[in-house]
C-alpha positions, 0 to 999 in steps of 0.5 A: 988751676983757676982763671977769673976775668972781670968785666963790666966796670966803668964809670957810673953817676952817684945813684947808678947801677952796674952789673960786674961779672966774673968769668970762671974757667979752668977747673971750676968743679974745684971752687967751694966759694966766690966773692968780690972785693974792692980796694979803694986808693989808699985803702986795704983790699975789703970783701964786698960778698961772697958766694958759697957752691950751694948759693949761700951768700955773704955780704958786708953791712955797707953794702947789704940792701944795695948789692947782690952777689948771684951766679949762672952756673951754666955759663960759670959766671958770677955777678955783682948787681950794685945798685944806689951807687955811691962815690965811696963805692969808687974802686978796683973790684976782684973777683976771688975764688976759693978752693978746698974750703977753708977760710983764705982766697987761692984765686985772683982775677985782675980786677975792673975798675969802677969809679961812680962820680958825684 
């Protein structure tokens, strides 16, 4: 069993930066991956990037070049540093975590809302 909690959402202006952080606990020796998603309203849930056990990083080409997925495995902690913050980046991000690896996610945090205004 895993458990993830979200924080460091909230409001931002256009341009701005967040760190969010995912809180990991349980049996983290288990986690081959991490990522982060988003789900804006009315849209489906989408991969912001992932994070491998051995630090091999994945990001969506919207997002490449403004955002970084990186983790303190120390404190079981994983960040998303987004920078250049635009209003489209408007949504519900999760933190998601993958067991044996495979290609689907078996742990779900519930999320912190991050809204970035004009």
């Amino acid at each position: 069993q895993v458990q993830l909690v979200e924080s460091g959402g909230g409001l931002v202006q256009a341009g701005g930066s967040l760190r969010l952080s995912c809180a990991a606990s349980g049996n983290i020796f288990s986690i081959s991956a991490v990522g982060w998603f988003r789900q804006a309203p009315g849209k489906q849930r989408e991969l912001v990037a992932d994070i491998t056990d051995i630090g091999i990083t994945n990001y969506a080409d919207s997002e490449k070049g403004r955002f970084t997925i990186s983790r303190d495995r120390a404190k079981n902690t994983i960040f998303l540093q987004m920078n250049s913050l635009k209003p489209e980046d408007t949504a519900v991000y999760y933190c998601a975590a993958r067991g044996p690896p495979h290609y689907g996610w078996d742990y779900w945090g519930q999320g912190t809302q991050v809204t970035v205004s004009s």
